[in-house]
Phi, psi and omega in degrees: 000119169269033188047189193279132177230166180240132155249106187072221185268010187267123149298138163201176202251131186263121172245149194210112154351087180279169149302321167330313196293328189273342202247002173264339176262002177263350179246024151105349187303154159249126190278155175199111204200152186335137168259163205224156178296129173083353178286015185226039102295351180228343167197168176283138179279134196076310210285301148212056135195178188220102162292162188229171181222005167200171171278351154272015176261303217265321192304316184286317171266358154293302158354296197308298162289353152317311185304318195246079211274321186252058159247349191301271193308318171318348179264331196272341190266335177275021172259290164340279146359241199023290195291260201357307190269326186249328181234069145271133164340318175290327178263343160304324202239038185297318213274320186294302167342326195275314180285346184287328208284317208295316187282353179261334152301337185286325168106009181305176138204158220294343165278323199259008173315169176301147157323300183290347164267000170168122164228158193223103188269133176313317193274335178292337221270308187289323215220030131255332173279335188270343157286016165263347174315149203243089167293188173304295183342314181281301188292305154338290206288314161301312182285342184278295171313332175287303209281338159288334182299321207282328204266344173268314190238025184100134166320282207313306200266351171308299143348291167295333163295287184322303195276354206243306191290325169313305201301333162317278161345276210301313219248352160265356180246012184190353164068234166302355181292270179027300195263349205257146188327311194267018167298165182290313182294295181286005158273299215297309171244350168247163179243000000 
């Protein structure tokens, strides 16, 4: 679940294809994991991997496979498979590798590529960097959010926490703003 977004003041629960789902059937696991729009375009649904659709749906199937360990592992190893022939990375990132040789064969590099493969305006580049500036404000806002995680966890995870919680926080609340220069989470903690 990727938790609560807004279109306009309507709230609805966004479900979205994590890495977790590939990366739990590439490491042999048997998933068992929310349903989300497009999970039956990457794998059979029951075969090799399996979803719930409420918490008395997930409660039930956990029983079920606890019960039933080699119907477990059979869902979890044609999962496997699955990952294995079709979602590794390397083959999720075929088409981009192919497009780097041929342009890197081509003598391209990333100024002289064609346009449609990069264009780079100086005035977008300056008015995407100054909405990344990190004010006083922003430094508050960090330290207020940080020095309690750090005095529970620590510098390291403390740190990681404050930024984990900012990042939460920002992306059920501004949605796609998040990831964009003026998102919060990369002024607030990288410089």
């Amino acid at each position: 679940d990727s938790g609560l977004q807004f279109t306009g003041l309507k709230p609805y629960r966004s479900r979205q294809i994590k890495a977790r789902v590939f990366e739990v059937p590439g490491a042999g696991g048997f998933l068992l994991t929310e349903s989300a729009p497009e999970l039956s375009r990457h794998f059979h649904l029951g075969e090799e991997v399996v979803e719930f659709d409420s918490v008395g749906d997930l409660i039930a199937k956990v029983r079920h496979f606890l019960e039933h360990g080699e119907e477990r592992d059979r869902i979890a190893q044609a999962g496997y498979q699955r990952t294995r022939h079709e979602h590794t990375y390397a083959k999720r990132f075929a088409h981009l590798f192919e497009e780097a040789s041929r342009l890197k064969a081509a003598g391209a590099t990333a100024m002289h590529a064609p346009r449609r493969h990069f264009q780079f305006d100086q005035a977008d580049f300056t008015k995407l960097a100054a909405q990344h500036t990190r004010g006083w404000w922003l430094r508050v806002l960090g330290s207020l959010l940080a020095w309690p995680a750090i005095l529970i966890w620590g510098r390291e995870r403390g740190l990681r926490a404050a930024r984990r919680i900012l990042f939460e926080l920002s992306w059920r609340l501004a949605g796609a703003k998040t990831y964009s220069a003026a998102g919060l989470p990369g002024r607030v903690f990288y410089k």
